[in-house]
C-alpha positions as CSV (number, residue, x, y, z in Angstrom):
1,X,-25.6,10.0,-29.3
2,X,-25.6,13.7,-30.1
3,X,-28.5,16.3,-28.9
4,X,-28.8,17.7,-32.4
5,X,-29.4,13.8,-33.7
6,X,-32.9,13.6,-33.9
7,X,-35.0,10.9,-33.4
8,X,-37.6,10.3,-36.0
9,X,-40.8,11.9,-34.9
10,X,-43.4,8.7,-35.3
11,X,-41.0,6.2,-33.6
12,X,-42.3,4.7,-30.9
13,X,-39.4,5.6,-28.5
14,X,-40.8,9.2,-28.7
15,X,-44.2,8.3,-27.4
16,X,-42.2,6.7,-24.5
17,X,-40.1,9.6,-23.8
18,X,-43.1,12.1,-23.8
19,X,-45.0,10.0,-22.1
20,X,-42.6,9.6,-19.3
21,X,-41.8,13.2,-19.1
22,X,-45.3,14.3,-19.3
23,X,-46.5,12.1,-16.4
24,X,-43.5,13.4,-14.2
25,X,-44.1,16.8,-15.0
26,X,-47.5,16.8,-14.3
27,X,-47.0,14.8,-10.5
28,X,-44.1,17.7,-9.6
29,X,-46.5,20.7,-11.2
30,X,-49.0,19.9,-9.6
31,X,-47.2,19.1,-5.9
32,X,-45.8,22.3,-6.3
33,X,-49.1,24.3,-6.8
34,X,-50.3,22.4,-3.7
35,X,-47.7,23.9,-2.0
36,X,-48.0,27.7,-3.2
37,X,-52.3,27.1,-2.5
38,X,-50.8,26.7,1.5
39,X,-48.8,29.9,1.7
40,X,-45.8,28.1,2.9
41,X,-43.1,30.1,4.0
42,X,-40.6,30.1,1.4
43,X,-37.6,28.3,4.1
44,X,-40.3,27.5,6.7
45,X,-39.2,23.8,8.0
46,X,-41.7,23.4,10.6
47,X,-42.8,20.1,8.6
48,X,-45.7,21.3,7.0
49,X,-46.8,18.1,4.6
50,X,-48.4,18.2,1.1
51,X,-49.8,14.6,0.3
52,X,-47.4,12.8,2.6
53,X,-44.6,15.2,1.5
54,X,-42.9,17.8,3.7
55,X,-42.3,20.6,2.0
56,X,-42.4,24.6,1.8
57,X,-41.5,27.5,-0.7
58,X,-38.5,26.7,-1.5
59,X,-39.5,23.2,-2.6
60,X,-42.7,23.8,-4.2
61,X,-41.3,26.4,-6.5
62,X,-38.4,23.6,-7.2
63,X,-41.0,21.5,-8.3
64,X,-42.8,24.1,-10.1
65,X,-40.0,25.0,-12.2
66,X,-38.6,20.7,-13.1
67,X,-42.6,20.1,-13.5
68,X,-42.6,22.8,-16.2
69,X,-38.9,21.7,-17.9
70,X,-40.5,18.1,-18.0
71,X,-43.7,19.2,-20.1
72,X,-42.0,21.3,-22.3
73,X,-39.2,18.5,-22.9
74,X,-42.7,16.1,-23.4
75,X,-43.9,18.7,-25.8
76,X,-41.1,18.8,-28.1
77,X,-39.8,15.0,-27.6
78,X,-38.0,13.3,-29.5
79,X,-34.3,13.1,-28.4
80,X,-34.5,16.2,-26.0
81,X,-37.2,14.4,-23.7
82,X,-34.8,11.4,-23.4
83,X,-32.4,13.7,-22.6
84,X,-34.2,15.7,-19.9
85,X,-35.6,12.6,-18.6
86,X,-32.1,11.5,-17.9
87,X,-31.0,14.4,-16.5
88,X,-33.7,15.4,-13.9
89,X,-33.7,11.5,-13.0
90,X,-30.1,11.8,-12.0
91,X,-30.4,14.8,-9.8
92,X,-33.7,13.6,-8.4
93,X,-31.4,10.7,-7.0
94,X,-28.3,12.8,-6.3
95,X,-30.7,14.9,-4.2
96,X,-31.9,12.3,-2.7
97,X,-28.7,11.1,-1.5
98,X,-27.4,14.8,-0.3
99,X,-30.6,15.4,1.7
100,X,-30.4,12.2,3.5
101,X,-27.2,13.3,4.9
102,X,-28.5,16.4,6.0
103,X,-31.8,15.7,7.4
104,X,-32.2,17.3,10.7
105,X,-29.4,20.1,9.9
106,X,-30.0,23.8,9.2
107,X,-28.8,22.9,5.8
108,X,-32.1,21.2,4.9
109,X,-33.8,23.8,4.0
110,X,-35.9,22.6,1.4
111,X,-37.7,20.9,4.5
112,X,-36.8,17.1,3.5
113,X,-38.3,14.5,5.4
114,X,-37.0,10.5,5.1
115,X,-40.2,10.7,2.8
116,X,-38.9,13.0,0.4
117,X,-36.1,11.2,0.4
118,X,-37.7,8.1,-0.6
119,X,-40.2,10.3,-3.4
120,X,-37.0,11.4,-4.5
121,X,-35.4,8.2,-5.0
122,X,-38.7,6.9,-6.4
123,X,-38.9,9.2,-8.4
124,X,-35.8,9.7,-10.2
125,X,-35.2,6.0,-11.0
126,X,-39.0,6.5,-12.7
127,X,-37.8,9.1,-14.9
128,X,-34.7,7.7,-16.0
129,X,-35.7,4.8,-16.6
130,X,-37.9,6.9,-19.0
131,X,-35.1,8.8,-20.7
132,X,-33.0,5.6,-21.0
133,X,-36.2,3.0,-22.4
134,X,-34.7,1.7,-26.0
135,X,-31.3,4.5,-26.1
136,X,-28.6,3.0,-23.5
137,X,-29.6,-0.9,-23.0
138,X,-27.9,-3.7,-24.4
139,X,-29.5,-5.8,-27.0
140,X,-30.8,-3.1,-28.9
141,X,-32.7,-4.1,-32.1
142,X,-31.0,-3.2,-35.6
143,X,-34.1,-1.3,-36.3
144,X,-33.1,1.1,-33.2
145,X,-32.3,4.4,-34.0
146,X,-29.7,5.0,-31.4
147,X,-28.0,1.4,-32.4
148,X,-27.9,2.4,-36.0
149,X,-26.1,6.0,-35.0
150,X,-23.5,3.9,-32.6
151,X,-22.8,1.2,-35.6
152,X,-23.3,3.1,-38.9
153,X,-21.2,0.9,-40.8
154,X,-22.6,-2.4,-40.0
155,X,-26.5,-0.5,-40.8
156,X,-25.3,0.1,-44.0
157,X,-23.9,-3.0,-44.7
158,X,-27.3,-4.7,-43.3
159,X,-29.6,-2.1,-45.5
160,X,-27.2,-2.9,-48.3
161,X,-28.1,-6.7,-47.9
162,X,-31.8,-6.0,-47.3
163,X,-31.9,-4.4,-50.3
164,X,-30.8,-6.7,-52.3
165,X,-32.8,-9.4,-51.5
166,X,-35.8,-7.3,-51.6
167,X,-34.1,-7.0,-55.5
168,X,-33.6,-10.8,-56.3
169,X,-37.2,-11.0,-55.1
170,X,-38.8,-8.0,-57.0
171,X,-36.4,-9.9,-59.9
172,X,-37.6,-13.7,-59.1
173,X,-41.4,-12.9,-59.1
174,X,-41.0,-10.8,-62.5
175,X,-39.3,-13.7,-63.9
176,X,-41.9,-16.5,-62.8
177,X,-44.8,-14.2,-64.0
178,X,-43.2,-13.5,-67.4
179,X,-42.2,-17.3,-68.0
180,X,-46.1,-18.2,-67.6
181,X,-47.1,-15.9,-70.2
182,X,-44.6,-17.6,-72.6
183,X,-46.0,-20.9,-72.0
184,X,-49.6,-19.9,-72.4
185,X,-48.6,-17.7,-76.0
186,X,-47.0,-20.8,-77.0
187,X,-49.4,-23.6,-76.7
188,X,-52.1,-21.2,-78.2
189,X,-51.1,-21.5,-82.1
190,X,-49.9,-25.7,-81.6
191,X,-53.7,-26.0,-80.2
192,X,-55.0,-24.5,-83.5
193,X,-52.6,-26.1,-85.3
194,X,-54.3,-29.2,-84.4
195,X,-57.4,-28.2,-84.9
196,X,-56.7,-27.6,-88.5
197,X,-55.4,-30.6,-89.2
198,X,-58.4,-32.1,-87.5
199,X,-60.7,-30.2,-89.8
């Protein structure tokens, strides 16, 4: 699946992936703002905590600036938000991993604590599993967008078949409506016919 392939705007994947992003966005924005209301020094790691969270500068204006990417990605959606989702999901988790191995070093200087670790873990499997709802699991339906793009010919074939049966039907009820009219024209003139004869 290609960037520039867009998803339709009213599927109901796009609601998902805004959604997702959206909600993300908004929980990093306004961490981050929490942070800058503290006057935190921007490397500070004396353990200052926002809502459970160490944290300082540095961090909050990270969260800031992945807050902002995610509701912009929510406001345009479609295929971009999946994407984004993705994307800030797997380095959410990535730096989860890389600041568990540098807790308690001078190299932590976004001021990670084994909680952020855990928010980050948290929270990148959240927002991929945002970006990723309905585009990279098996079992897709036919009807999915991103199945349809990754099996064009067998789409085709399958709108080709739809089609006509939706034909043979339009065809089929045209046919049975027309024969009843002939049946009722018909009888009409043998019924006065006998009536005639009657009289």
């Amino acid at each position: 699946m290609k960037l520039r392939d867009e998803l339709p705007v009213d599927h109901r994947l796009a609601t998902v992936y805004r959604a997702g992003a959206a909600l993300c966005g908004v929980v990093l924005l306004v961490f981050g703002i929490l942070g800058f209301t503290e006057q935190l020094g921007f490397f500070d790691t004396d353990g200052a905590r926002i809502a459970g969270l160490s944290t300082n500068g540095a961090l909050s204006l990270v969260s800031v600036l992945v807050g902002l990417t995610l509701v912009v990605a929510a406001v345009i959606g479609g295929n971009v938000a999946s994407t984004v989702n993705m994307v800030v999901g797997v380095l959410f988790v990535l730096s989860g991993f890389v600041h568990l191995f540098v807790l308690d070093k001078p190299a932590n200087f976004l001021d990670f604590g084994m909680s952020n670790v855990v928010f980050s873990f948290v929270m990148g499997l959240l927002i991929m599993t945002f970006g990723m709802y309905g585009r990279v699991s098996g079992g897709l339906p036919h009807d999915n967008p991103y199945w349809r793009r990754r099996h064009p010919g067998q789409a085709q074939r399958e709108d080709a078949v739809r089609a006509s049966r939706a034909t043979a039907a339009t065809y089929l009820t045209a046919s049975a409506g027309g024969g009843t009219g002939e049946v009722g024209v018909s009888s009409g003139p043998r019924q006065n016919t006998a009536k005639g004869i009657r009289r």
